[in-house]
C-alpha positions as CSV (number, residue, x, y, z in Angstrom):
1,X,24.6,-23.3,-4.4
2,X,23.2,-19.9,-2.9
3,X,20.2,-18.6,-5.1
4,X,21.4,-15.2,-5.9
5,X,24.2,-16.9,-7.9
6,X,22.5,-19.8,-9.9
7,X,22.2,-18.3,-13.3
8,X,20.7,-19.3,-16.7
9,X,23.7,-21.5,-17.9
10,X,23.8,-23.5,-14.6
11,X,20.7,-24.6,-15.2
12,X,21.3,-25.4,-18.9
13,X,24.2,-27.1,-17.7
14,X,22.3,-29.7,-15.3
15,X,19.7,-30.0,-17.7
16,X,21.6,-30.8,-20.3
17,X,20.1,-28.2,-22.5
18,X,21.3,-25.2,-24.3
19,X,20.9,-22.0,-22.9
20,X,18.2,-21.0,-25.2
21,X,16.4,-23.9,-24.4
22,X,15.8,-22.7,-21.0
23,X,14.8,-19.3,-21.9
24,X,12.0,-20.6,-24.2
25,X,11.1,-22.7,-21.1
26,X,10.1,-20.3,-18.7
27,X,8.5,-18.3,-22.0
28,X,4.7,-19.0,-21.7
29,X,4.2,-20.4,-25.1
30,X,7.6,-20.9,-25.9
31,X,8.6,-23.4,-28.4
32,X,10.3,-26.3,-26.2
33,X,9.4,-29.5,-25.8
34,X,7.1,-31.1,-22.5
35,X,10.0,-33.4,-22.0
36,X,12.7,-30.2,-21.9
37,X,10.2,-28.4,-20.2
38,X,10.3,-30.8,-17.2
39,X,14.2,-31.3,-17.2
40,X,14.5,-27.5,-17.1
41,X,11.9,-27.1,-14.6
42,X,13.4,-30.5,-12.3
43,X,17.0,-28.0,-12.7
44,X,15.7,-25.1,-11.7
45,X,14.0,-26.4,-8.8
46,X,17.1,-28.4,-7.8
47,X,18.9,-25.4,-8.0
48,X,16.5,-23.4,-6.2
49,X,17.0,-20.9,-9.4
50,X,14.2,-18.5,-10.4
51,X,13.9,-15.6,-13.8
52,X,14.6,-12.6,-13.3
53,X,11.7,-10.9,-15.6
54,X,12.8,-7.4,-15.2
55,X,16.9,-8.7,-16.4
56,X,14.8,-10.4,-19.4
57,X,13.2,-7.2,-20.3
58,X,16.7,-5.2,-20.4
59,X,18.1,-7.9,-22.7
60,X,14.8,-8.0,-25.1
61,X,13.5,-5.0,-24.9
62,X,9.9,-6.3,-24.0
63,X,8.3,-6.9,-19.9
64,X,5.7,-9.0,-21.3
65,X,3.6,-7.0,-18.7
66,X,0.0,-5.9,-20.2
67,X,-1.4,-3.0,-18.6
68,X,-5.1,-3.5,-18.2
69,X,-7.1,-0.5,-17.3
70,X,-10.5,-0.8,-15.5
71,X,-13.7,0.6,-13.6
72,X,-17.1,0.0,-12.8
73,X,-16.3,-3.3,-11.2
74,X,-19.5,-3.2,-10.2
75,X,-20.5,-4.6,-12.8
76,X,-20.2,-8.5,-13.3
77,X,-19.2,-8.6,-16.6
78,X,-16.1,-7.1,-15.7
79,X,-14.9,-9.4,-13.6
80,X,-15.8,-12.7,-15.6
81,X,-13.8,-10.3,-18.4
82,X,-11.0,-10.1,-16.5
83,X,-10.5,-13.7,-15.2
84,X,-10.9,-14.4,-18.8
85,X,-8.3,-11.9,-19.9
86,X,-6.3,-12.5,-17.3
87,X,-5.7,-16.4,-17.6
88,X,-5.7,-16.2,-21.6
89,X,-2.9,-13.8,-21.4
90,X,-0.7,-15.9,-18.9
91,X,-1.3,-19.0,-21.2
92,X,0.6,-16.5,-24.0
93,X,3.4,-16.0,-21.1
94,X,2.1,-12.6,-20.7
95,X,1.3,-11.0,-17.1
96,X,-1.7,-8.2,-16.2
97,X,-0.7,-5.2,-14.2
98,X,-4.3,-4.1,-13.1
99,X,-4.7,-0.2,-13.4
100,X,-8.3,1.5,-11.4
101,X,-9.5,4.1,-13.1
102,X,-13.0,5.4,-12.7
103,X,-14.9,7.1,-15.7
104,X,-13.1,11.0,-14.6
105,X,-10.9,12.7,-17.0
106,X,-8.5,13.9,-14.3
107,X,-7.2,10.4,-13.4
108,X,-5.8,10.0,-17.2
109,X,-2.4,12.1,-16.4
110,X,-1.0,9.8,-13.6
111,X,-2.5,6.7,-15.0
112,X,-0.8,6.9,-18.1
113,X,2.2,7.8,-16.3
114,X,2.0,4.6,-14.4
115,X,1.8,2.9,-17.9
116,X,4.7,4.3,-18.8
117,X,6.9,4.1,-15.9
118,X,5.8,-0.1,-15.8
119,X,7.1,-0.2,-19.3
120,X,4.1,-2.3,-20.4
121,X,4.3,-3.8,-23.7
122,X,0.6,-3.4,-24.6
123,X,-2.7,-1.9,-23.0
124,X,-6.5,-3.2,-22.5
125,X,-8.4,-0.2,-21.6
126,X,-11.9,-0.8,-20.6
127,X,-12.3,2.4,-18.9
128,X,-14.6,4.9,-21.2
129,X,-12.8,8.1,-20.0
130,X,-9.0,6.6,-20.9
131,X,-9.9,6.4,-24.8
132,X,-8.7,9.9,-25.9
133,X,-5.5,10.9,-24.0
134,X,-4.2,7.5,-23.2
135,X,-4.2,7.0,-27.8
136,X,-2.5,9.6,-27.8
137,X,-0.1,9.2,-25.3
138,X,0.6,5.3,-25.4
139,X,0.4,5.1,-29.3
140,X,3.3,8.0,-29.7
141,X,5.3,6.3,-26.9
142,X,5.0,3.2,-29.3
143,X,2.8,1.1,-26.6
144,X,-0.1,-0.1,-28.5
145,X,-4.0,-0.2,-27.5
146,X,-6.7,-2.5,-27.6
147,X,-10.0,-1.1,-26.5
148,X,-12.3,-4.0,-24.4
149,X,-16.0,-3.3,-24.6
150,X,-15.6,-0.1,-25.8
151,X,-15.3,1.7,-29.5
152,X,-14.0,4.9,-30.7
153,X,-13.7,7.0,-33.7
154,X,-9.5,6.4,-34.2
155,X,-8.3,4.3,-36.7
156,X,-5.2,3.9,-34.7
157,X,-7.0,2.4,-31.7
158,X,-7.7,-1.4,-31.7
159,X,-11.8,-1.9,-30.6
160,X,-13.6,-5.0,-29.4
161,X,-17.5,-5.0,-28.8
162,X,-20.2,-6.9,-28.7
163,X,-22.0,-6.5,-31.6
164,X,-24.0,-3.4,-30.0
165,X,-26.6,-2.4,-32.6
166,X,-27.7,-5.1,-33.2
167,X,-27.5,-6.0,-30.1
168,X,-30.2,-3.0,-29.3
169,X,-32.5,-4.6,-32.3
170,X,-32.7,-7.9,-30.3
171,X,-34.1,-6.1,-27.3
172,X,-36.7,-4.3,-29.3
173,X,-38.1,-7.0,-31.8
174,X,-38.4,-9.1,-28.7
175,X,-40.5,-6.5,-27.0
176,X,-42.7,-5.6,-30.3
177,X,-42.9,-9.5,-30.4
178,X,-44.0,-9.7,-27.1
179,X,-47.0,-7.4,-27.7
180,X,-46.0,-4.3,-25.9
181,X,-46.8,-1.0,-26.5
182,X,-44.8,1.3,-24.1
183,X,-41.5,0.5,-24.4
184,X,-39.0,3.0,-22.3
185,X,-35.0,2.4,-22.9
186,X,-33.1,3.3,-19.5
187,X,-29.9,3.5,-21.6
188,X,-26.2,3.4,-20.7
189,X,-23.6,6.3,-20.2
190,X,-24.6,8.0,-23.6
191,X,-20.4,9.5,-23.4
192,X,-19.8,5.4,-24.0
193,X,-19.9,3.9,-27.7
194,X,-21.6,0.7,-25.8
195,X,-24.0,2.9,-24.8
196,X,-25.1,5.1,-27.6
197,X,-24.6,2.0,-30.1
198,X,-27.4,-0.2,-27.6
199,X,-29.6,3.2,-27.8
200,X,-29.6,3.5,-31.6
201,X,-30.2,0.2,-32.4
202,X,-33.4,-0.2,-30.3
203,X,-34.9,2.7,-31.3
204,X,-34.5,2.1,-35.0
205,X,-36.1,-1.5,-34.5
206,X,-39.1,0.2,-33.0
207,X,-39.4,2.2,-36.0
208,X,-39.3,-0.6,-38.2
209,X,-42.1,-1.1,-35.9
210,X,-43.9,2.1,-35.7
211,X,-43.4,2.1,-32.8
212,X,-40.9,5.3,-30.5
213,X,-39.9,4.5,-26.8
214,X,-41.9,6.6,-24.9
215,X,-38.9,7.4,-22.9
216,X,-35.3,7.3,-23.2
217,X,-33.0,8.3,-20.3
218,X,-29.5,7.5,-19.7
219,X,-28.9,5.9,-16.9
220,X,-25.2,6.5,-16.3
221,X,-24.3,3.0,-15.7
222,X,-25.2,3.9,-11.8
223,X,-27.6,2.2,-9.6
224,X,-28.5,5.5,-8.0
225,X,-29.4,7.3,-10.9
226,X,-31.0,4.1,-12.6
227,X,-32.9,3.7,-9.2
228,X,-34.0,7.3,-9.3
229,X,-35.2,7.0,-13.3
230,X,-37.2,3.8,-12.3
231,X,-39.3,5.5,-9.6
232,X,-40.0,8.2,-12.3
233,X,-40.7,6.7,-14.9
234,X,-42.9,3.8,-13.2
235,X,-44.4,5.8,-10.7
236,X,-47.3,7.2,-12.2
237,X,-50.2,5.7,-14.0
238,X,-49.3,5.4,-17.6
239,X,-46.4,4.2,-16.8
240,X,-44.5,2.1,-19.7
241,X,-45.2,-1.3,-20.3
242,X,-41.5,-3.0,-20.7
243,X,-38.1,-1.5,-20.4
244,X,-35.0,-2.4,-22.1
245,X,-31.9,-1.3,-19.4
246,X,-28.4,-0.6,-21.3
247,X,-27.0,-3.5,-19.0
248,X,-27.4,-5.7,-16.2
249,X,-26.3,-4.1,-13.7
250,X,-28.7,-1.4,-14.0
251,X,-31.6,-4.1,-15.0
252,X,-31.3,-5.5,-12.1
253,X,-31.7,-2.4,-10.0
254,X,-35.0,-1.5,-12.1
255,X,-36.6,-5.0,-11.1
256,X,-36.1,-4.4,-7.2
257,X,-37.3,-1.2,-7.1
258,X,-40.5,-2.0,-9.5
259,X,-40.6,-5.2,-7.3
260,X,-40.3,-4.3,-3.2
261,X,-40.5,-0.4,-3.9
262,X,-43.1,0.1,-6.4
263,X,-45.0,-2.9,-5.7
264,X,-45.5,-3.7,-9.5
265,X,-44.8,-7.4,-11.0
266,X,-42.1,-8.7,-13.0
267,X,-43.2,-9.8,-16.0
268,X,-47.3,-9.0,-15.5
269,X,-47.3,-5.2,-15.0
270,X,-43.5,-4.9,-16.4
271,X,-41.3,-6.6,-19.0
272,X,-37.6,-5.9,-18.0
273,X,-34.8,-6.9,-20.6
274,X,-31.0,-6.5,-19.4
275,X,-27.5,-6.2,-21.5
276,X,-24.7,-8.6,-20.7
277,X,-25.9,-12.1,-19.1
278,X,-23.3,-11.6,-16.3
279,X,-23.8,-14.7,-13.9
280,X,-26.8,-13.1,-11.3
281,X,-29.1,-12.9,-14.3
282,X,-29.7,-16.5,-14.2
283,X,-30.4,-16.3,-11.0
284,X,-34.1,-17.4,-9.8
285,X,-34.0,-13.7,-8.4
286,X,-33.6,-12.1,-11.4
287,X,-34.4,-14.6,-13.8
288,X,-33.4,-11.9,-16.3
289,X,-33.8,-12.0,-20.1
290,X,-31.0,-10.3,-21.8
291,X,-28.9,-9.9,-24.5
292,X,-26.1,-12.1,-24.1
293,X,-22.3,-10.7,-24.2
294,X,-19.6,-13.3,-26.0
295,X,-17.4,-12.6,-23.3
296,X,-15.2,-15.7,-24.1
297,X,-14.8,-14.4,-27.7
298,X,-14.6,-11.3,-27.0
299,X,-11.4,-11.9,-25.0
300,X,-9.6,-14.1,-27.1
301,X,-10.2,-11.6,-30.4
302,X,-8.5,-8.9,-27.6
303,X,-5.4,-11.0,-26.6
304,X,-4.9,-11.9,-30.1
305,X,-5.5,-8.2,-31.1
306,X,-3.3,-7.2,-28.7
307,X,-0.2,-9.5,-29.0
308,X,-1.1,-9.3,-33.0
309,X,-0.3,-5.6,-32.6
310,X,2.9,-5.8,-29.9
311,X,4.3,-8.4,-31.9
312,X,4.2,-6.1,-35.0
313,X,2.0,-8.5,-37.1
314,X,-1.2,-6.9,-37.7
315,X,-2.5,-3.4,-37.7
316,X,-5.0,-1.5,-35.8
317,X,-8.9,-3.1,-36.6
318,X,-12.2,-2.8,-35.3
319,X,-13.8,-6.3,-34.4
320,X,-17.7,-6.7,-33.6
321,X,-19.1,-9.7,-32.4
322,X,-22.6,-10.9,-32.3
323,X,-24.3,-12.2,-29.2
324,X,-27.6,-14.0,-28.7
325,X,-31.1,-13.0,-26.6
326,X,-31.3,-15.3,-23.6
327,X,-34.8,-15.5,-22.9
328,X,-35.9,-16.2,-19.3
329,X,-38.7,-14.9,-17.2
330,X,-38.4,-11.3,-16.7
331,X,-40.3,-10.2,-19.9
332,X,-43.5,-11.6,-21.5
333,X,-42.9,-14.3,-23.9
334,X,-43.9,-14.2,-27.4
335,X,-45.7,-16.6,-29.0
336,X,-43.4,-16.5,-32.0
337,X,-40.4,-14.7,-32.5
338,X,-37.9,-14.5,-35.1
339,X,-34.6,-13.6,-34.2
């Protein structure tokens, strides 16, 4: 039989199944049976007969295509974040169409158009400079939002974070702990709730301390601008003691250019403490303490946020998760420290 005219109800027909039996089978996460699964499937392939997803989505109304917005691949944690997402959402017979967008306002209009013209049942937007116009856009078009690694101030929005603040405190008990005196924060993009959140949190655990960083600059999430802030701040006698860098990605910069440009050691002259624990960090390189991400729960609170939301069963929320300090070699180790 030619492929273009196998349909539905001749593979029900050699399977011995209903109609709606096959359906569910090619629904990821459908309820049918493994045994029905695999007649459907040995049918199918015997009749050489594939879905047609875009004939599925006229009939229900739904693509069961997730638009995922992203930038600043750069950085390792989104990638691990997006495997994640990525295979979690295909378990829930969902598919990802991947959206670039860097952190520029004037990208928003043809993105969201894109969004629109895919027909996308739900969106994952991990790209800071999306939050404002794609709300607005996507939630009046009916297409609803989950925010990844990002927060905002819009209780129609969905959020999922790491648990940022306290995140920050980790950072700076660990460095108090440690006996330092001249802490410096090179922060994140201070535009970004991840960013500002880290900030806020460190600096009110060094006052609980009585202790202030003796610098604070934001370091854009850029290894350019991070390199430039390291030479600066680092480059001059009383220089700071330990740093706490908004995330990896930037940490890591700040240990090679202390390292091979400033000639200063890593943990001796320098404590450095990162954000994320994206794979590198565990490198012997690096060796990099940090305040670990849950990236693994962080995704599945997102999916289930998500397909909560597109499948009309819960409302918008805001969900913080806690993550843990890895300690490793990059910053002097306290003799006791309390968590």
């Amino acid at each position: 039989m030619p492929r273009e005219t196998v349909t539905l109800a001749d593979v029900a027909r050699l399977a011995g199944v209903s109609q709606s039996a096959v359906s569910r089978a090619f629904t990821g996460g459908g309820s049918v049976s493994g045994k029905t699964r695999a007649r459907v499937m040995a049918a199918a392939e015997e009749l050489g007969y594939r879905p047609n997803p875009m004939a599925r989505a006229m009939i229900t109304g739904k693509s069961r295509m997730i638009g995922l917005v992203v930038s600043y691949l750069e950085n390792q944690f989104y990638p691990v974040a997006l495997e994640h997402l990525s295979l979690a959402l295909q378990e829930r017979g969902y598919h990802i169409l991947i959206f670039m967008a860097g952190n520029q306002q004037d990208k928003v209009p043809d993105m969201v158009r894109g969004l629109l013209d895919y027909g996308v049942d739900g969106i994952i937007t991990a790209s800071v400079a999306m939050s404002n116009d794609l709300t607005t856009r996507c939630e009046d078009a009916g297409i609803p939002i989950v925010m990844f690694n990002r927060g905002q101030d819009d209780p129609r929005l969905s959020a999922v974070t790491s648990d940022n603040l306290a995140g920050g405190r980790l950072a700076a008990n660990f460095l108090v702990a440690g006996g330092h005196q001249r802490i410096a924060h090179v922060a994140g993009w201070q535009k970004s709730s991840t960013g500002r959140d880290r900030a806020r949190g460190f600096t009110e655990a060094l006052a609980d301390h009585g202790q202030s960083p003796v610098a604070t600059v934001d370091g854009m999430y850029a290894a350019t601008e991070t390199r430039r802030i390291t030479h600066a701040l680092f480059g001059q006698a009383d220089r700071p003691d330990a740093v706490f860098v908004g995330n990896d990605h930037m940490a890591m910069t700040v240990m090679d250019v202390l390292r091979f440009e400033l000639g200063l050691r890593v943990p001796e002259d320098v404590s450095v403490v990162g954000y994320d624990d994206v794979p590198a960090a565990s490198a012997p390189t690096y060796d990099l303490t940090t305040v670990r991400q849950p990236v693994r729960r962080m995704v599945d609170a997102t999916v289930t946020a998500l397909l909560g939301r597109v499948e009309g069963d819960t409302k918008p929320g805001q969900v913080r998760i806690p993550g843990d300090l890895v300690i490793r070699g990059s910053a002097r180790k306290p003799k006791v420290f309390q968590p």
